[in-house]
Each structure stands twice: as structure tokens, then as C-alpha cells.
MARNUTOR-939750 format. One record per residue: residue number from 0; chain; x negated, y negated, z of N, C-alpha, C, O in turn. Coordinates in Angstrom, 3 decimals, padded with zeros to 6 digits, always signed. Layout:
<nodes>
NODE     n   chain       n_px       n_py       n_pz      ca_px      ca_py      ca_pz       c_px       c_py       c_pz       o_px       o_py       o_pz
NODE   NUM       A          X          Y          Z          X          Y          Z          X          Y          Z          X          Y          Z
...
</nodes>
This chain:
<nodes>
NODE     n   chain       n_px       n_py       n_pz      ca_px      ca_py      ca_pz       c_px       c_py       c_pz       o_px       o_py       o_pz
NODE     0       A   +063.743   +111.951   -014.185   +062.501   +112.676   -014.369   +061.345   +111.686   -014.437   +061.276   +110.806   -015.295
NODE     1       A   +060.392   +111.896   -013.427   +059.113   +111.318   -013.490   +058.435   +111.916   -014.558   +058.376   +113.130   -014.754
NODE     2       A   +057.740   +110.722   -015.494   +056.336   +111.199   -016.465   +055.140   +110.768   -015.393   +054.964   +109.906   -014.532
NODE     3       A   +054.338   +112.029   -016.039   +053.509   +111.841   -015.250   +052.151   +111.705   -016.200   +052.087   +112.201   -017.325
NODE     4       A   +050.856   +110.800   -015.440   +049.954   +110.863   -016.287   +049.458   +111.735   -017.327   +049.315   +111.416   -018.507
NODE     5       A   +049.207   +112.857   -016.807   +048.984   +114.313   -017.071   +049.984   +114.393   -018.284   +049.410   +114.752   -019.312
NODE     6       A   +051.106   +114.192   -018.410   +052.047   +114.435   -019.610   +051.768   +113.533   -020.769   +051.607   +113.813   -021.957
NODE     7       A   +051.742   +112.012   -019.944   +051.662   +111.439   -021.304   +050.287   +111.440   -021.981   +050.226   +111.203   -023.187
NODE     8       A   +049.153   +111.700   -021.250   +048.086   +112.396   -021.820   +047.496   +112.887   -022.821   +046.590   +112.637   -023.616
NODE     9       A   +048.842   +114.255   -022.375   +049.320   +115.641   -023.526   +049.347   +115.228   -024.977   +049.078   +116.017   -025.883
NODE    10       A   +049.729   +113.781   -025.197   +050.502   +113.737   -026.798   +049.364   +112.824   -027.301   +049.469   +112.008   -028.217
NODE    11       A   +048.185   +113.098   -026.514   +046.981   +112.065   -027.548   +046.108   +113.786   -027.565   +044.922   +113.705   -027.884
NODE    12       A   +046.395   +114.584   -027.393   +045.570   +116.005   -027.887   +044.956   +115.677   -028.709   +045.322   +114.679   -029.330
NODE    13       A   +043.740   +116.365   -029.089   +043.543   +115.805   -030.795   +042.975   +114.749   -031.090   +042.137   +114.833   -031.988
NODE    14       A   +043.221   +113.375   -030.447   +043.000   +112.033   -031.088   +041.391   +112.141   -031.036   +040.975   +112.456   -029.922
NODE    15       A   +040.415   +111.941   -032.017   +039.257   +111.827   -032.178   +039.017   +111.058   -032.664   +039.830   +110.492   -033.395
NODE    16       A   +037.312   +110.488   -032.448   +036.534   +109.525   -032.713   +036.379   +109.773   -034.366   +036.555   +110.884   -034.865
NODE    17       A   +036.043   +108.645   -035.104   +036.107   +108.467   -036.361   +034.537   +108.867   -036.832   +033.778   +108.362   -036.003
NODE    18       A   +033.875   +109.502   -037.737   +032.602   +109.569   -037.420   +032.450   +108.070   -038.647   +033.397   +107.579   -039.261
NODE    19       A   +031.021   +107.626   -038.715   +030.586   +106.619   -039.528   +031.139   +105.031   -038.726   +031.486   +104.880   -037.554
NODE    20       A   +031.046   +103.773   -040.070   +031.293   +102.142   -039.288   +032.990   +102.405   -038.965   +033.209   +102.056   -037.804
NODE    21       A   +034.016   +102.821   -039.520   +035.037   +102.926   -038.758   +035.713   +103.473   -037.477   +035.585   +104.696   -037.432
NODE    22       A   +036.202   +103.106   -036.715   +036.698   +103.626   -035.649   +038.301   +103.927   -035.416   +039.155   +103.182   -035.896
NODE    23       A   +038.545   +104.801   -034.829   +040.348   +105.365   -034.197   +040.597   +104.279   -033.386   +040.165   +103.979   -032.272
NODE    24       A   +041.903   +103.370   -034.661   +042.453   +102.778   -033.908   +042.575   +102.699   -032.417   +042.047   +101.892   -031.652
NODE    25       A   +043.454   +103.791   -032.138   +043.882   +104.585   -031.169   +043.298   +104.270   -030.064   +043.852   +103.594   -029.196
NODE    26       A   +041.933   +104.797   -029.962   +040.980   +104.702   -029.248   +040.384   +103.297   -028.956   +039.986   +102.918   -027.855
NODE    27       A   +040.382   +102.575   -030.126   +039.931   +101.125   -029.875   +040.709   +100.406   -029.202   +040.228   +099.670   -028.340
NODE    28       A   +042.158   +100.443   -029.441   +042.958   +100.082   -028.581   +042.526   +100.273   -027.028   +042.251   +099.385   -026.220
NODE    29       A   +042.541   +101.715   -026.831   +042.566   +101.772   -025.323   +040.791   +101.359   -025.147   +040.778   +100.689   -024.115
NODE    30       A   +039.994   +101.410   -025.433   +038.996   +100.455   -025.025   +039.207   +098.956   -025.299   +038.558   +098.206   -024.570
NODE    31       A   +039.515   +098.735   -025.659   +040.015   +097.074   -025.700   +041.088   +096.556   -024.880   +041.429   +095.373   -024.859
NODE    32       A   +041.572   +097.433   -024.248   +042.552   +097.210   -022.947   +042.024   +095.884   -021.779   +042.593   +094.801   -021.647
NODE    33       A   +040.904   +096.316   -021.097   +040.085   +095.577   -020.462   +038.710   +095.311   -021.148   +038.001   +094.767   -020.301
NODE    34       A   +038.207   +095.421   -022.014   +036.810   +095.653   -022.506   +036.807   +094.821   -024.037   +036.739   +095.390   -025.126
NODE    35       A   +036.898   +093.359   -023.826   +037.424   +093.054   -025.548   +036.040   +092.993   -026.294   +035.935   +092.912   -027.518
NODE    36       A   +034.962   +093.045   -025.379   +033.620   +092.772   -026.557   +033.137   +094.275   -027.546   +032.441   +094.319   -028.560
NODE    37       A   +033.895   +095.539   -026.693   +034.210   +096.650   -027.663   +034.218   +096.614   -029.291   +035.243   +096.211   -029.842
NODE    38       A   +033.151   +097.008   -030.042   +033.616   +096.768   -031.662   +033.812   +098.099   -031.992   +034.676   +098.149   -032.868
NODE    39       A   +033.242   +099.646   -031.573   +033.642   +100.690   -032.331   +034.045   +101.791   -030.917   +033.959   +101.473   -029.731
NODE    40       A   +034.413   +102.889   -031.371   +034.523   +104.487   -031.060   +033.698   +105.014   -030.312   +034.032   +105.720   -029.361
NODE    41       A   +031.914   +104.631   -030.776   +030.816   +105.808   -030.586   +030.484   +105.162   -029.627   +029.360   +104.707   -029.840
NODE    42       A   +031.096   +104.693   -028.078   +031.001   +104.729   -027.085   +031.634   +105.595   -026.308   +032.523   +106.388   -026.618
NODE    43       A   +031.011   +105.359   -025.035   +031.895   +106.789   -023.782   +033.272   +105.861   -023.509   +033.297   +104.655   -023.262
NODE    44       A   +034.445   +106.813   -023.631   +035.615   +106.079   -023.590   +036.701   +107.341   -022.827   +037.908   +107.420   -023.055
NODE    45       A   +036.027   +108.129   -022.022   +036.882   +108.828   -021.429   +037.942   +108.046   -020.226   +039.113   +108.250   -019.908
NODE    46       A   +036.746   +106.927   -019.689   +037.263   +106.131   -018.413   +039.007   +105.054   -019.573   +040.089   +104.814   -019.038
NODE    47       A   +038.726   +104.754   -020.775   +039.517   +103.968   -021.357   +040.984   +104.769   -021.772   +042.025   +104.164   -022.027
NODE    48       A   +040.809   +106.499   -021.785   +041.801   +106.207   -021.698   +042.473   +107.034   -020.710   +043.597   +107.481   -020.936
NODE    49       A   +041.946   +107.229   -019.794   +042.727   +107.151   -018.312   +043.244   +105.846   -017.642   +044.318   +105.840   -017.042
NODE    50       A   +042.538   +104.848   -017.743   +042.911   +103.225   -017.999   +044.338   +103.085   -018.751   +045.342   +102.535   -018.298
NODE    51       A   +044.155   +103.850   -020.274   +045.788   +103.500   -021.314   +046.577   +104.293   -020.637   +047.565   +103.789   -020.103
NODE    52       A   +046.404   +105.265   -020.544   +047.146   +106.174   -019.642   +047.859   +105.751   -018.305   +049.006   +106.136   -018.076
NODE    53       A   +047.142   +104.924   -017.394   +047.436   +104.336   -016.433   +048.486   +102.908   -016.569   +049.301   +102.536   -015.724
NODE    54       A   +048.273   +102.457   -017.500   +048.338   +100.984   -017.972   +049.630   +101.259   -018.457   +050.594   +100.581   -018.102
NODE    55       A   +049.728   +102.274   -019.302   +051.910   +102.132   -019.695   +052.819   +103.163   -018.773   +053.987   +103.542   -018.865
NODE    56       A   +051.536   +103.497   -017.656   +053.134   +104.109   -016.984   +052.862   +103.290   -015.439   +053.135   +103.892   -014.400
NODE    57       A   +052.319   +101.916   -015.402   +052.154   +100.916   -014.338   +051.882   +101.608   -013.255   +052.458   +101.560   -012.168
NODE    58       A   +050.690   +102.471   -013.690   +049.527   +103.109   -011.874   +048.486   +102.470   -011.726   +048.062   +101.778   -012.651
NODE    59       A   +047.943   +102.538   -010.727   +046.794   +101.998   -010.750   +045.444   +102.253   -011.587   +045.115   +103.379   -011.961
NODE    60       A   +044.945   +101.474   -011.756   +044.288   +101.961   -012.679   +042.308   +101.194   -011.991   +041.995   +100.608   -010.954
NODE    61       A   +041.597   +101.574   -013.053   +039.916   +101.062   -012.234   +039.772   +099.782   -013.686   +039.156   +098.897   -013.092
NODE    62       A   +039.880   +099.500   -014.440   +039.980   +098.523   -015.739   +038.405   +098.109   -015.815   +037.888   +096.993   -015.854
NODE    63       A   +037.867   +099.330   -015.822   +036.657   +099.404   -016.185   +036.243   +100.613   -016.863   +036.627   +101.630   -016.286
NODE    64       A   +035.406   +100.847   -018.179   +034.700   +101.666   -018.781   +033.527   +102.710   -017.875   +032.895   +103.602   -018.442
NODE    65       A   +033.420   +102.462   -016.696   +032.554   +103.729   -016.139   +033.547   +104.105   -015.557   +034.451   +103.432   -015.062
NODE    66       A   +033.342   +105.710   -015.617   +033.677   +106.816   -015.097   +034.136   +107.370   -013.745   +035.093   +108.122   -013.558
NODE    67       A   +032.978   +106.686   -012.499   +033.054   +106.538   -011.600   +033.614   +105.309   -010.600   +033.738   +105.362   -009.376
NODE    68       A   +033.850   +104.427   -011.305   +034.934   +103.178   -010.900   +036.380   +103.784   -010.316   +037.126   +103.312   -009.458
NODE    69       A   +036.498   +105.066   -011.144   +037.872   +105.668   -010.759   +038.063   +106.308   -009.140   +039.083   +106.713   -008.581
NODE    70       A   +036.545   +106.211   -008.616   +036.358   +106.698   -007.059   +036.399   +105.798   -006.546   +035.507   +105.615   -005.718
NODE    71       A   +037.528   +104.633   -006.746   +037.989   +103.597   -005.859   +038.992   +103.506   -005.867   +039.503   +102.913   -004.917
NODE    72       A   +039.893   +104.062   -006.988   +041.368   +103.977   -007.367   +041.863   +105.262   -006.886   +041.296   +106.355   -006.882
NODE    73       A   +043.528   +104.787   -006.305   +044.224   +105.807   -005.945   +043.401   +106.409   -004.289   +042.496   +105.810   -003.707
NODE    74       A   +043.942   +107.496   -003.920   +044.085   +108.160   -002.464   +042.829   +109.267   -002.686   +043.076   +110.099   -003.559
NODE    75       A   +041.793   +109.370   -002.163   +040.969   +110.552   -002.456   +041.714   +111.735   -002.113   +042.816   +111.494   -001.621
NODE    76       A   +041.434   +112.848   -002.229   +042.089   +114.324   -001.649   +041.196   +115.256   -001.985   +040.362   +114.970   -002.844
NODE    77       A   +041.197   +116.530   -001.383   +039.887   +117.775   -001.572   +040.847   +118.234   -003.363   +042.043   +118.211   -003.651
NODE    78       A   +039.868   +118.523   -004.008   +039.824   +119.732   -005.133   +040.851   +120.537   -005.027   +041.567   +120.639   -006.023
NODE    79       A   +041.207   +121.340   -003.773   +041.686   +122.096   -003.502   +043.094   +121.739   -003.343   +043.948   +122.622   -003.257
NODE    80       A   +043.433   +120.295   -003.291   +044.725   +119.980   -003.106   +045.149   +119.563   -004.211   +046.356   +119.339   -004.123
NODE    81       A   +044.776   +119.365   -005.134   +044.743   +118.528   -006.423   +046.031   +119.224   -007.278   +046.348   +120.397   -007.082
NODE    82       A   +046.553   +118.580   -007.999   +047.883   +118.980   -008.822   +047.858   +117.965   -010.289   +047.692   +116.753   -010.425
NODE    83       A   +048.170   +119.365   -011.537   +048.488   +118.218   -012.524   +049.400   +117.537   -012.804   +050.512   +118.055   -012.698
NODE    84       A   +049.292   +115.890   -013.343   +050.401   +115.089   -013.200   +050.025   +114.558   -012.397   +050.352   +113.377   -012.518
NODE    85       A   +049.088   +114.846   -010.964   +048.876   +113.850   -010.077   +048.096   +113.177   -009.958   +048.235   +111.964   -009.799
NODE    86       A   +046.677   +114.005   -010.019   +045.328   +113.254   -009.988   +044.585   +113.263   -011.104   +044.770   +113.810   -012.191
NODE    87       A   +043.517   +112.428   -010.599   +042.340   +111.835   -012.085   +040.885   +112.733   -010.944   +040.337   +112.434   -009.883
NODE    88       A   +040.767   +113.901   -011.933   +039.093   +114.006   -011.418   +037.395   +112.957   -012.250   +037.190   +112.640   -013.422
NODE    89       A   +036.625   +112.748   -011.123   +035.483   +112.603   -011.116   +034.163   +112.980   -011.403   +033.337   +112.960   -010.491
NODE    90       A   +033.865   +113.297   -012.452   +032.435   +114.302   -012.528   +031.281   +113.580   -013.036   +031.212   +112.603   -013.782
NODE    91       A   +030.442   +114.240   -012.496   +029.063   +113.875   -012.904   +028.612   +113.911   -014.251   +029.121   +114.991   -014.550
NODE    92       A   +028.136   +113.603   -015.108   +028.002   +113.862   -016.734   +026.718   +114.890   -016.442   +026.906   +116.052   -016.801
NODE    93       A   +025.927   +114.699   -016.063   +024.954   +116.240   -016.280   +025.083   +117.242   -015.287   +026.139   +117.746   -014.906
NODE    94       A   +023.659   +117.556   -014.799   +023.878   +118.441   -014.104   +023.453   +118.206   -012.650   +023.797   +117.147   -012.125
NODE    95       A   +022.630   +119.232   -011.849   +022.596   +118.714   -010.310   +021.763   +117.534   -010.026   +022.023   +116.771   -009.096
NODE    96       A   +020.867   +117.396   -010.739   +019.636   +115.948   -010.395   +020.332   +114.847   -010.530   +019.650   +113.868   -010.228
NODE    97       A   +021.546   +114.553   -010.900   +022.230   +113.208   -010.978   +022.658   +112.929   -009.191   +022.985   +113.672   -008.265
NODE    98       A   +022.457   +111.571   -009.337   +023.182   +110.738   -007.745   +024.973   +111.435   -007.521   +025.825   +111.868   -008.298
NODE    99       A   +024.888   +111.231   -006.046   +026.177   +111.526   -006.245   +027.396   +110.408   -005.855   +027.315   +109.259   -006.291
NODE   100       A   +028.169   +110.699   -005.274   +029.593   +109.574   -005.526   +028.689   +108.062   -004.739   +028.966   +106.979   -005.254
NODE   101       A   +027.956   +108.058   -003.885   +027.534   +106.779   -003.598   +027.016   +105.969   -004.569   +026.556   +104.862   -004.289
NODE   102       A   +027.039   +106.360   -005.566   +026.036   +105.768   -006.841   +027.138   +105.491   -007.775   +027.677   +106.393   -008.417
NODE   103       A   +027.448   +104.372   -007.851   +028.893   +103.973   -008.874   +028.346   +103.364   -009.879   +029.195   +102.717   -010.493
NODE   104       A   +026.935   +103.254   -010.478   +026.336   +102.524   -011.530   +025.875   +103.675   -012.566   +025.537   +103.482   -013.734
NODE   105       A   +025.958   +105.412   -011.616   +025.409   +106.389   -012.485   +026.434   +106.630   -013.838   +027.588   +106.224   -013.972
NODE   106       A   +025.647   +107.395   -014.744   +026.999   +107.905   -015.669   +028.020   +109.246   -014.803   +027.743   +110.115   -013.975
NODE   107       A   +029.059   +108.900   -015.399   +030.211   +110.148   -015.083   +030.825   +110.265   -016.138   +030.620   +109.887   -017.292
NODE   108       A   +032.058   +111.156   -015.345   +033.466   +111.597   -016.866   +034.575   +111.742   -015.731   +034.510   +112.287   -014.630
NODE   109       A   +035.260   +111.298   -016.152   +036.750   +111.361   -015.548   +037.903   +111.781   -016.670   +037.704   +111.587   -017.869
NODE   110       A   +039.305   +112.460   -016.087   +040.043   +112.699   -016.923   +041.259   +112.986   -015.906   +041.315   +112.175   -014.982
NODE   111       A   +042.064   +113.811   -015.908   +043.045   +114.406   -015.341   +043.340   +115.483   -015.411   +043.429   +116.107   -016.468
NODE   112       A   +043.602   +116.030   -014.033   +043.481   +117.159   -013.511   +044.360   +118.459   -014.078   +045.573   +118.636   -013.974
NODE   113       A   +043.368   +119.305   -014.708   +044.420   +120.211   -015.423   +044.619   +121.766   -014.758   +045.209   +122.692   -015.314
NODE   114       A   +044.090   +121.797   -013.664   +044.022   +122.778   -013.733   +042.787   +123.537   -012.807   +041.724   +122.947   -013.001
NODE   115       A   +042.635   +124.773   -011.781   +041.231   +125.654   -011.678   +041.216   +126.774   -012.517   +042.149   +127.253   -013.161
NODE   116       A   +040.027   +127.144   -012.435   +039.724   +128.426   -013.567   +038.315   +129.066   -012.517   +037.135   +128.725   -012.600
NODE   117       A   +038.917   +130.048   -011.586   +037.956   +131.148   -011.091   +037.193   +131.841   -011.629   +037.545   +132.786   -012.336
NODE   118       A   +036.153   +131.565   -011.438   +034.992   +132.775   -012.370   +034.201   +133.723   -011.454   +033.648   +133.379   -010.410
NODE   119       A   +034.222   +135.165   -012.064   +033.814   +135.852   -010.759   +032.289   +135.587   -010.567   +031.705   +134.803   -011.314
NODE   120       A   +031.810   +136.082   -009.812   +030.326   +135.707   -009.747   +029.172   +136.800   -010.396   +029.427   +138.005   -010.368
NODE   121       A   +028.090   +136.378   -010.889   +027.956   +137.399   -011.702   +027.072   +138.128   -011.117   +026.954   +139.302   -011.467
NODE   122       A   +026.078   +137.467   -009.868   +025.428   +138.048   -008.310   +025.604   +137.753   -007.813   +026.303   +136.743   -007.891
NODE   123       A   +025.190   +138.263   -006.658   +025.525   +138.044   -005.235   +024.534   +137.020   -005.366   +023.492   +137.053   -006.022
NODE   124       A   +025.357   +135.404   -004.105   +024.824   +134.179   -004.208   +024.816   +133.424   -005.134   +024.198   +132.365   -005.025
NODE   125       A   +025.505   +133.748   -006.326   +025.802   +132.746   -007.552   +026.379   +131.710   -006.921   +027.047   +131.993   -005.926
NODE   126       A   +026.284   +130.432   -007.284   +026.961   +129.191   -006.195   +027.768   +128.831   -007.258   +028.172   +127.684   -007.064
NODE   127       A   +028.223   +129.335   -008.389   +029.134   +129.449   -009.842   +030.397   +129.751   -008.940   +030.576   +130.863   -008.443
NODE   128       A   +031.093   +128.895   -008.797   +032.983   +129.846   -008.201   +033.684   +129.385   -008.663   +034.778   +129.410   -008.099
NODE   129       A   +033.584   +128.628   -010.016   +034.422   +128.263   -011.044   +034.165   +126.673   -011.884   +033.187   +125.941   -012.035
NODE   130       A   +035.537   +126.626   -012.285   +035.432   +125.266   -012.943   +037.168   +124.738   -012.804   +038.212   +125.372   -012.652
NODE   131       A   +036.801   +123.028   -012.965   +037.764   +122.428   -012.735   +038.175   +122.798   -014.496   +037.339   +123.392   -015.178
NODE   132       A   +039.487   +122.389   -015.077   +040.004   +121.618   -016.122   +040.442   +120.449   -016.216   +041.190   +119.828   -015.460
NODE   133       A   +040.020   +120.196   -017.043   +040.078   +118.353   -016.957   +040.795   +118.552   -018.649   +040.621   +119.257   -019.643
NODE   134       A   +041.771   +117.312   -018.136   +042.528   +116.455   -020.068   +041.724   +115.117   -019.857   +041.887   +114.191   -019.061
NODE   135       A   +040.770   +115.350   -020.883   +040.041   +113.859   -021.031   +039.853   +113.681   -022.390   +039.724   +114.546   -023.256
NODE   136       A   +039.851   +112.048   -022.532   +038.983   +111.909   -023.626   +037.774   +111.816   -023.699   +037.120   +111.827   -022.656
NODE   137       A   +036.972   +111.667   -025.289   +035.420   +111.507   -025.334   +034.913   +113.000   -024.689   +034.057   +112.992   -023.804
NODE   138       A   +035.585   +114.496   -025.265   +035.247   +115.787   -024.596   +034.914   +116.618   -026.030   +035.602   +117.370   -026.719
NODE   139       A   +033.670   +116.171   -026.135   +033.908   +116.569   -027.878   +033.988   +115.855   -029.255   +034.053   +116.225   -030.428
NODE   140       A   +033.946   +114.355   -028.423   +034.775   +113.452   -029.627   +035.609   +113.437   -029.423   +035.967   +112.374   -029.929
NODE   141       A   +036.868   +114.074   -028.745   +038.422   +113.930   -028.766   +038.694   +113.957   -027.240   +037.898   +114.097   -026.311
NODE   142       A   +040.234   +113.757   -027.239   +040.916   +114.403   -026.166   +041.426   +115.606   -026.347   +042.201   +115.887   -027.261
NODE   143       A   +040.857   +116.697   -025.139   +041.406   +117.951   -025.100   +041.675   +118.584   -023.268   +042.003   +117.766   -022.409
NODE   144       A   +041.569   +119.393   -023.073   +041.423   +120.459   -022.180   +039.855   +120.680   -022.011   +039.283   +121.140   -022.999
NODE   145       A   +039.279   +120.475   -021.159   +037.970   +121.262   -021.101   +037.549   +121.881   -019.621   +038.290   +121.693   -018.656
NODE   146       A   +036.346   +122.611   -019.504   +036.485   +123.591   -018.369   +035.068   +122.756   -017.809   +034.273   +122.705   -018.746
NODE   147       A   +034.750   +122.372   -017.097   +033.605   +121.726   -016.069   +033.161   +122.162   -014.799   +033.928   +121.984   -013.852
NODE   148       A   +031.745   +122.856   -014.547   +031.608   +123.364   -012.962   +032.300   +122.717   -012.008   +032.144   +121.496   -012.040
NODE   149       A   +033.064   +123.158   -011.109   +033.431   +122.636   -010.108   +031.911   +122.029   -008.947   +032.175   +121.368   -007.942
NODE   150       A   +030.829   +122.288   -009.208   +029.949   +121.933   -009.033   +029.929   +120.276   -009.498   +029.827   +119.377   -008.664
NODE   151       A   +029.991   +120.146   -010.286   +030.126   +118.949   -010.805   +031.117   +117.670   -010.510   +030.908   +116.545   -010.965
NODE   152       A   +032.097   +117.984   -009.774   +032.730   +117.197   -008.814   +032.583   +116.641   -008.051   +032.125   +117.185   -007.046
NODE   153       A   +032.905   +115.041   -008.024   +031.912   +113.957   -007.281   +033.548   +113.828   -006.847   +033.245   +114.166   -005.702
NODE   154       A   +034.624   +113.687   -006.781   +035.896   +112.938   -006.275   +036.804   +113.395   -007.115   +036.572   +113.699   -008.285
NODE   155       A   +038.092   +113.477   -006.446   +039.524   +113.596   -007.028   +040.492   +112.714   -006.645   +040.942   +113.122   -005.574
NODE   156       A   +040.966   +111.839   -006.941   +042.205   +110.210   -006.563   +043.212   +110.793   -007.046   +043.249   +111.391   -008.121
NODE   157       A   +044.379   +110.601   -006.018   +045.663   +110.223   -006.303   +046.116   +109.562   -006.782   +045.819   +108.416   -006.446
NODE   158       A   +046.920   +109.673   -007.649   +046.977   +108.158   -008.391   +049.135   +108.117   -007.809   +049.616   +107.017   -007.533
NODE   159       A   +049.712   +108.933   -007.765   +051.025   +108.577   -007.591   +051.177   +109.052   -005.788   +050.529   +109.793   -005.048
NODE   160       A   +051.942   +108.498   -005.683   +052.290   +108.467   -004.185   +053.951   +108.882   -004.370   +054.785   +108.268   -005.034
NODE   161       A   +054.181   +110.345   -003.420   +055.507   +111.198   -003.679   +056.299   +110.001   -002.707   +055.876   +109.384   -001.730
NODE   162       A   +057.463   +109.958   -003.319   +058.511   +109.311   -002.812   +059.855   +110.405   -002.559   +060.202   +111.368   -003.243
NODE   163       A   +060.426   +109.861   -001.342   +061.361   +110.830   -001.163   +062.772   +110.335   -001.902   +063.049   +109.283   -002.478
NODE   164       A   +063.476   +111.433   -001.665   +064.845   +110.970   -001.899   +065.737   +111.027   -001.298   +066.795   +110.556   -001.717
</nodes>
């Protein structure tokens, strides 16, 4: 049985940022992976731990703290092909006025792919046709499940490559 990113993911649910001068181990760890001048938590650390995530099950990984570094790693593929366990999505942190994937210096959020969630439209011409789910950290303070316009999708990477048997 393959683990897959997406699984081992699953068992940091929950893990949140510490509020005040202390920080989650946890979390410091996986920012301190590649990033040793890191001293606390109350940084963006979603990219760190798709990085830890990457780093103990030997995938590739971007070993960098932005978001969008991850639109170099792994196989691109449409949204539409995307599977959890397989890929790491790409999003924009706000909304439409942000640059898009040519701009690798902008802010983003990355996590792994959990999932679509169809939303009907609420008029005619709503450009609303859903949202991705993403398992990320730094979604809240923690790692969870969260729901993001599919609008907001700058890239989706492969990160495992199917092998036959």
C-alpha cells in the first residue's frame, strides 16, 4: 500500500499555531526544514508543510516558503484531472486583482488536493461554479479541509508518478 501525501497530511488535522512568543513545535519543525532563520509560527507556513509532507515520504518537493514555488514541482495537470493523494493545488491568496501563475514572487496558498464542491449558480452568468478543497496548513491557524473558489486556481502539480505493475 502506497501512502500518499494527502493521507499523511490527514494526521496533522488540527495542528495549530500557538497564539503569543511561543510557537507549535510541530510547525516550527516543518518551517525549519529548509528555512533555519525561522524563529516563530506567525508566519505563512502552508508552503512548509507541504514541504514536511513531501520530505518524509521522499517526493519532490519546492524547499521553499512561497506558495507558488510549488508551480515548478511535480507534472502540471487541468483541475479537472486532479485526484486526492495525488496532487498539491496552487491558489492565489486574495482575490481577482492578484498576478497570475507568471508571477512567482506574488503571495499564494498551496495545500493538497481534497476534493470539488459544485455550487449551483445563484444567476444566470454567475462565473461562481464552485470551489476546490484543499488540506492545508496556515487555513485558519491550523491544518484543515477548506473550500476555495475554483476561481482562484493558478496550478495543480503532480507530485507522484503511477507506476505499473
Amino acid at each position: 500500500m502506497q501512502i500518499t501525501g494527502f493521507d499523511l497530511a490527514q494526521r496533522f488535522i488540527g495542528t495549530k499555531e500557538v497564539a503569543g512568543p511561543v510557537s507549535n513545535a510541530h510547525i516550527l519543525a516543518m518551517l525549519r526544514l529548509d528555512n533555519t532563520w525561522v524563529e516563530g509560527d506567525e508566519i505563512p507556513w502552508c508552503s512548509a508543510l507541504v514541504n514536511y509532507i513531501c520530505w518524509l515520504l521522499r517526493l519532490p518537493r519546492s524547499k521553499s516558503l512561497a506558495a507558488r514555488s510549488w508551480l515548478g514541482v511535480g507534472i502540471p495537470i487541468a483541475l479537472e484531472q486532479a485526484r486526492p493523494g495525488y496532487d498539491v493545488v496552487v491558489l492565489k491568496r486574495g482575490g481577482d486583482h492578484e498576478p497570475g501563475p507568471e508571477i512567482a514572487a506574488a503571495p499564494g496558498h498551496v495545500g493538497f488536493f481534497a476534493g470539488l464542491e459544485a455550487r449551483p449558480r445563484a444567476t444566470f452568468g454567475d462565473p461562481d461554479t464552485g470551489r476546490v478543497l484543499v488540506l492545508g496548513g496556515n487555513q485558519g491557524d491550523s491544518v484543515s479541509v477548506s473550500p476555495f473558489p475554483v476561481t482562484r486556481v493558478l496550478g495543480v502539480r503532480r507530485l507522484y508518478v503511477e507506476q505499473s505493475a
